[in-house]
C-alpha positions as CSV (number, residue, x, y, z in Angstrom):
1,X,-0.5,-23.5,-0.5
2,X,-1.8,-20.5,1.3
3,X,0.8,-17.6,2.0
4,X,2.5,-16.3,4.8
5,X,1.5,-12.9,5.5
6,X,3.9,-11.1,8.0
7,X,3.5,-7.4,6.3
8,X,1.1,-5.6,4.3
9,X,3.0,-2.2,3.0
10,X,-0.2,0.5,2.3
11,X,-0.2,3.6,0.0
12,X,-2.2,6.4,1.1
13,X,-2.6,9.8,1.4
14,X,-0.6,12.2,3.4
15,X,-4.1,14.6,3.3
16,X,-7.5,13.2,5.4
17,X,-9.2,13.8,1.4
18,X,-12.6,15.4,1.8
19,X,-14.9,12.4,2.8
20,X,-14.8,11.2,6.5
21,X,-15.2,7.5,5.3
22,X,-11.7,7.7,4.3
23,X,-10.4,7.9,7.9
24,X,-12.4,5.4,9.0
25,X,-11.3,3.3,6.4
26,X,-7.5,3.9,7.6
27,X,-8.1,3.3,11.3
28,X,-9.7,-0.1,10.2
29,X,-7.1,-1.0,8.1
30,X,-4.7,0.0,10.9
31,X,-6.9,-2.0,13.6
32,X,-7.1,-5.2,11.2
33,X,-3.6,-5.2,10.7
34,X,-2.6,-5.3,14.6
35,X,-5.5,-8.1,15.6
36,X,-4.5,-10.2,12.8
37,X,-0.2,-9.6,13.7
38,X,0.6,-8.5,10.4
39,X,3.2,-5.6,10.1
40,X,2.6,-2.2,8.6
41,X,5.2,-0.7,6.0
42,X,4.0,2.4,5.0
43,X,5.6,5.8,4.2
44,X,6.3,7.2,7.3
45,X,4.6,10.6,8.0
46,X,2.7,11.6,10.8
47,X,0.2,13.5,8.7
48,X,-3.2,13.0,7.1
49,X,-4.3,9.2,6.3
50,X,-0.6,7.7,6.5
51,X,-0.3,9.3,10.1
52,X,-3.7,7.6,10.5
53,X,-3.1,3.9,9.5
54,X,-0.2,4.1,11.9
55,X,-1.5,5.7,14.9
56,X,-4.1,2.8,14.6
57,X,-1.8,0.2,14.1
58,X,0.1,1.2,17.0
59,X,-2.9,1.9,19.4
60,X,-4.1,-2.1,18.9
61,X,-0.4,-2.8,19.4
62,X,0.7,-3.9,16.2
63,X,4.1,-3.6,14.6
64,X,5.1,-0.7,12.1
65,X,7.7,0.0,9.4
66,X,8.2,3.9,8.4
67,X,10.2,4.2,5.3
68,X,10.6,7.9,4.4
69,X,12.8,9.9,2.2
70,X,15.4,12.5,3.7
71,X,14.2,15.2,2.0
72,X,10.8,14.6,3.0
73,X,12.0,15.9,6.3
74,X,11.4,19.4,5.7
75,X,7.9,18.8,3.8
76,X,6.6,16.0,5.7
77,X,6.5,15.6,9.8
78,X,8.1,11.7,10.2
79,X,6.0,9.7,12.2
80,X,8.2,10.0,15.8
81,X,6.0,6.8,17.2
82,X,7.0,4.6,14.7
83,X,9.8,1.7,16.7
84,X,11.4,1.4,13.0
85,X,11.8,4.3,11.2
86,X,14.0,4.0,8.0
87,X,15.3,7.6,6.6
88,X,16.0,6.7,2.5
89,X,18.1,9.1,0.1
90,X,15.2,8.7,-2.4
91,X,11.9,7.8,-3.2
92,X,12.8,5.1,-5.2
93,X,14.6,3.6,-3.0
94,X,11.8,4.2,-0.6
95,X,9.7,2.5,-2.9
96,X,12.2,-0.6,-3.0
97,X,12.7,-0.9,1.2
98,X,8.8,-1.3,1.1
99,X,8.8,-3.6,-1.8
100,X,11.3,-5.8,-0.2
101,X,9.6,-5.6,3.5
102,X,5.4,-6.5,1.6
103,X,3.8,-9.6,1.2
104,X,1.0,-7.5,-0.5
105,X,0.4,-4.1,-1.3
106,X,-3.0,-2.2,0.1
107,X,-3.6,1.3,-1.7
108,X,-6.3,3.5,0.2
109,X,-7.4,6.6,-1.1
110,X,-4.6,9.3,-1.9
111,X,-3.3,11.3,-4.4
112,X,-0.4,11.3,-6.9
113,X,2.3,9.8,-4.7
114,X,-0.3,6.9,-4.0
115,X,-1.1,6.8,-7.9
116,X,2.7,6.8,-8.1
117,X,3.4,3.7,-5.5
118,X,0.7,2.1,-6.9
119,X,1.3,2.2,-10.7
120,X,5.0,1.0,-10.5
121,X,4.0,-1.8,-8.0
122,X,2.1,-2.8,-10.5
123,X,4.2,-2.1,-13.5
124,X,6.7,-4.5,-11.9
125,X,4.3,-7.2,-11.3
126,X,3.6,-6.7,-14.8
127,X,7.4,-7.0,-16.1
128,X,7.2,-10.4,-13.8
129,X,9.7,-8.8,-10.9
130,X,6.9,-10.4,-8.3
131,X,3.8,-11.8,-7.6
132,X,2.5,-10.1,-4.3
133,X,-0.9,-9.0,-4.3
134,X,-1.8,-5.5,-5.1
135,X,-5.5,-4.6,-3.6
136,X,-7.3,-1.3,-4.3
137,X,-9.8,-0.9,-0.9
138,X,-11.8,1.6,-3.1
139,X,-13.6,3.6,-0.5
140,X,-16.9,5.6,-1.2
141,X,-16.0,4.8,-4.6
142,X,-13.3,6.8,-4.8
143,X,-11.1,5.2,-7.4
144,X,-14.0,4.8,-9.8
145,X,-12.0,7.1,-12.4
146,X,-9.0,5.4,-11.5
147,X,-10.3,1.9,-12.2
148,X,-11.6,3.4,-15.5
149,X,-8.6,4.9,-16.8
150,X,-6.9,1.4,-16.0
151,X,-10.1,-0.4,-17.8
152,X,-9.1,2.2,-21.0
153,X,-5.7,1.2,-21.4
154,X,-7.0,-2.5,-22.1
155,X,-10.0,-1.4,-24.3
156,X,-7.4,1.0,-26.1
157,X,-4.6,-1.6,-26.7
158,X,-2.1,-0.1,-24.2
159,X,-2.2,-2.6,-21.8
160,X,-3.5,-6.8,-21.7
161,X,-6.3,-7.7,-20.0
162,X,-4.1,-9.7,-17.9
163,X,-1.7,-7.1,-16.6
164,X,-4.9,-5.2,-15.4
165,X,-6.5,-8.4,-13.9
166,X,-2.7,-7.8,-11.5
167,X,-4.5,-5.5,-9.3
168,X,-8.0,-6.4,-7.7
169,X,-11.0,-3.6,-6.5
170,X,-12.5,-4.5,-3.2
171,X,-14.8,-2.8,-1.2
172,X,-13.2,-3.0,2.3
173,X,-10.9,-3.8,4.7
174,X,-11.9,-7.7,5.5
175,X,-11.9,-8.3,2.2
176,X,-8.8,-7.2,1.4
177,X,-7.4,-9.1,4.1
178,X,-9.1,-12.4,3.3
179,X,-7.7,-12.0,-0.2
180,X,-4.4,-11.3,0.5
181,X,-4.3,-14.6,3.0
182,X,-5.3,-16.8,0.6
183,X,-2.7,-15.6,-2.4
184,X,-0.4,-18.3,-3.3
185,X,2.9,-18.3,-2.0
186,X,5.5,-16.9,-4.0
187,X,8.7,-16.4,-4.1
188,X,10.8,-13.1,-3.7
189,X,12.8,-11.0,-6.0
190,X,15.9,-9.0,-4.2
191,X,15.5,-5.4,-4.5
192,X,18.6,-5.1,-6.5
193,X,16.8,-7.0,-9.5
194,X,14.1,-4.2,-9.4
């Protein structure tokens, strides 16, 4: 039975990167999101591709979710256009809010913070704590070394073949959306299990 999908949370960077693809990229994802009434949860900055995604989410009159960390505050300009804006004590618990509020997880190019989101979304897919789908929109290519240093843990004997088939590599935006609509249903796991 195909799933509900009311939010997609998406991990990206809080830098525009180098390449203007990755922009693009973002305001599509923000524009397919809105059209197809499906809920943004994302980090809550105003600033580089996060600031992006959400500006396009909310021009096509979609719904957003902010979920930002306190101390980010000083580092980070929160996105003041977001309806719901939730101000966390900590990342992890950051991490947990969007958890809790996804039906699937998009990750867009970034740096370490999105390597971050998306390697303990996936750990705890891994460990069995959920099901959701995790799709990697990989850009101009730009999580080719990514992909490979995932592909090395399995030819190393870090990690099963299995736990890296968890996270799928598409090439865009429509596919990742007709991929997370057609995941299975599953059921959720309370953020206080995670």
């Amino acid at each position: 039975m195909p799933s509900t999908l009311n939010a997609v949370a998406v991990f990206c960077g809080s830098r525009f990167g180098k390449s203007p693809l990755y922009k693009q990229a973002a305001q599509n994802v923000g524009q397919t999101l809105a059209q197809a009434g499906i809920r943004l949860v994302y980090g809550g900055g105003a600033h580089g591709l996060m600031g992006v995604v959400a500006d396009a989410t909310l021009s096509a009159g979609g719904a957003v979710t902010g979920v930002i960390p306190d101390f980010l505050e000083s580092r980070e300009k929160m996105h003041e256009g977001v309806a719901e804006l939730i101000v966390t004590d900590s990342m992890h618990t950051r991490k947990q809010i969007m958890f809790s509020r996804a039906d699937a997880f998009w990750i867009l190019p970034g740096g370490f913070g999105t390597f971050d989101e998306m390697m303990e979304i996936l750990t705890w897919k891994q460990l069995g704590r959920h099901s959701k789908p995790i799709i990697l929109i990989n850009v101009e290519n730009w999580a080719d070394t990514l992909l490979a240093a995932l592909n090395a843990a399995v030819e190393q004997g870090f990690a099963a073949p299995t736990a890296r088939a968890m996270i799928e590599c598409v090439p865009d935006v429509e596919t990742a959306l007709a991929h997370s609509q057609s995941a299975e249903k599953t059921d959720r796991v309370a953020v206080e299990q995670l």
